[in-house]
Phi, psi and omega in degrees: 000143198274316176200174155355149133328267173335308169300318169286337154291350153309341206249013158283338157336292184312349176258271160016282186304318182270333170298326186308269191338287177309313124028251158325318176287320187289307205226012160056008177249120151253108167300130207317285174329340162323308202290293199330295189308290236284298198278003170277325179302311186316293167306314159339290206290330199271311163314292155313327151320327209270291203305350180263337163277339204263326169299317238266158160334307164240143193282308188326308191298352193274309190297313188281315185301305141243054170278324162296344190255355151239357147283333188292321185287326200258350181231329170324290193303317196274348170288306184286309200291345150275011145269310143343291143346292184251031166071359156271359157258140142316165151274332145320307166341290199280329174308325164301294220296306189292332161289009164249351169298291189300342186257323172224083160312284176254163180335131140300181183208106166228154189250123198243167215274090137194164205285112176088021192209125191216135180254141358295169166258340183249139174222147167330122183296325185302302170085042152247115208282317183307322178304308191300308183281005173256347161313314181313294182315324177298315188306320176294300188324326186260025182271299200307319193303323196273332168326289191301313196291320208297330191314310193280356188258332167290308180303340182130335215235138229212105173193174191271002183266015182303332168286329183270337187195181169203169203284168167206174180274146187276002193273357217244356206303303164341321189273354188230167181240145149161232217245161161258154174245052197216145136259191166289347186235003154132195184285133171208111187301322182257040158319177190270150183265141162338311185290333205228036160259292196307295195303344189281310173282342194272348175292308181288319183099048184181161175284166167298310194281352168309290171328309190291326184263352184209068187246032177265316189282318189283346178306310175216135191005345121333335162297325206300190176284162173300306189243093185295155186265157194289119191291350164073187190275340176098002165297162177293310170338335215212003205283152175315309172081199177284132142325161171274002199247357187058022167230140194309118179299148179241137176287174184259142150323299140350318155300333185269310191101148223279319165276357162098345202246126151238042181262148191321339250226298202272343162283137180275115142103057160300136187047036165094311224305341192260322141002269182328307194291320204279312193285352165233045125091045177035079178236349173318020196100356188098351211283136181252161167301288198331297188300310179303315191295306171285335153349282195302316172305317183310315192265002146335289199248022164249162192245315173280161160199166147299111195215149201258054188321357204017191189247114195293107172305316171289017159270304165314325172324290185287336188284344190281325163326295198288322178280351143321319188269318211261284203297304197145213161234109239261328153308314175304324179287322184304319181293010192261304170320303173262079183009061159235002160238000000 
């Protein structure tokens, strides 16, 4: 027999997980119903562990078994919902993470047909499988930066966001997803995020390019709409698009104002942004008016920009997944190596 039951209905995950993953890469939305079958099969899975260790022969194994299994539930889960809390999760993210604490507490075991050989082949001493794939997953994680950097220096291209992001035309920002790494003074790691770039126009009712071409009128606040449209979520689904009328707005005499001055210094409120912020209860993502006003300046007058895709986590993921069920643990194997395990 190649491994349990129970392991083997485990390895349904892994399509499950690789589907996440595309996902995440494409459209940076995993839908909520992913999760639900993989974490009911878990409980399921985790209960038959239970009642089958708890049958077996012996207590140490009973005792190791769930000792592993509250710590993998007790200390995994409540870590992603606290990286989630402070943003460093997605809510996908973290909903995987706590569905491989319930799904793979301890090692699986498959056996594969020659004598003395089984996946994973290196397993941890501590035997928390869940722990192991998420050390993988960090490991993988820490691939991309060096990936993204190796990418910008064969095309040519030499800047301090080169590890973290790359250029695109600013007229094009709309179509990608993470952050800009560009303000006005220059590289910035906290630039505006795409998505409450995208909630912003479809709030207001015009394009980047409506902006770009006209960003003296749109700069004020005079522009915006009487009844702004529900700004959605900030997905390509959902991105702001052409205006409805498919034309550039032209200011009005009424816009300009009595004096005539219309440089940013002298508008309360440029392009709205605190407006904006206020009428959908700052939800934007974390997004402050600042960061939209310089967002929006930056893609006024550059014709290129810098941008951050940041890293669709549930891709190290799954990769942290396959190489867990085949290879093992790959941090333990390194410490093994310069002798600290």
């Amino acid at each position: 027999m190649l491994g349990s039951i129970p392991d083997l209905l485990r390895l349904v995950a892994v399509p499950v997980f690789g589907w996440a993953a595309y996902r995440d890469v494409k459209t940076r939305r995993v839908p909520n119903r992913t999760w639900t079958p993989l974490a009911v099969l878990a409980v399921v899975l985790l209960l038959w562990d239970a009642y089958t260790v708890w049958a077996g022969p012996t207590a140490v194994g009973q005792r190791l078994f769930f000792i592993r299994v509250a710590i993998s539930l007790g200390f995994v889960v409540p870590l992603s919902y606290g990286f989630w809390l402070i943003g460093g999760f997605g809510g996908a993210d973290a909903k995987a993470f706590m569905l491989v604490a319930v799904l793979f507490p301890v090692y699986p075991v498959y056996y594969l047909p020659m004598p003395s050989v089984a996946l994973p082949l290196q397993q941890s001493a501590i035997g928390l499988f869940s722990l192991t794939i998420l050390s993988n997953t960090v490991l993988a994680g820490i691939v991309y930066p060096l990936a993204v950097a190796a990418g910008n220096l064969a095309r040519g291209r030499f800047s301090l966001a080169m590890f973290i992001g790359r250029p695109v035309a600013a007229a094009n920002v709309t179509e990608e997803y993470g952050r800009l790494l560009e303000s006005p003074d220059g590289f910035d790691r906290g630039g505006l995020d795409l998505d409450a770039l995208r909630m912003y126009l479809r709030w207001r009712d015009c394009s980047l390019a409506d902006i770009r071409a006209d960003p003296d009128h749109h700069r004020r606040p005079t522009s915006l709409p009487a009844v702004p449209n529900d700004p959605g979520d900030g997905s390509l689904a959902t991105d702001g698009g052409d205006s409805a009328s498919g034309d550039v707005a032209e200011p009005s005499a009424n816009d300009i104002g009595a004096d005539g001055m219309d440089h940013p210094d002298h508008i309360d409120d440029p392009w709205g942004a605190e407006r904006f912020l206020n009428d959908i209860d700052h939800s934007a993502y974390g997004t402050s008016p600042d960061q939209l006003r310089d967002g929006l300046d930056v893609l006024v007058e550059e014709d290129e920009v810098w941008i951050s895709p940041g890293i669709p986590f549930l891709v190290p993921m799954f990769a942290g997944l396959v190489v867990s069920l085949t290879y093992g643990d790959v941090l333990f194997s390194l410490l093994q190596a310069v002798g600290l395990a």
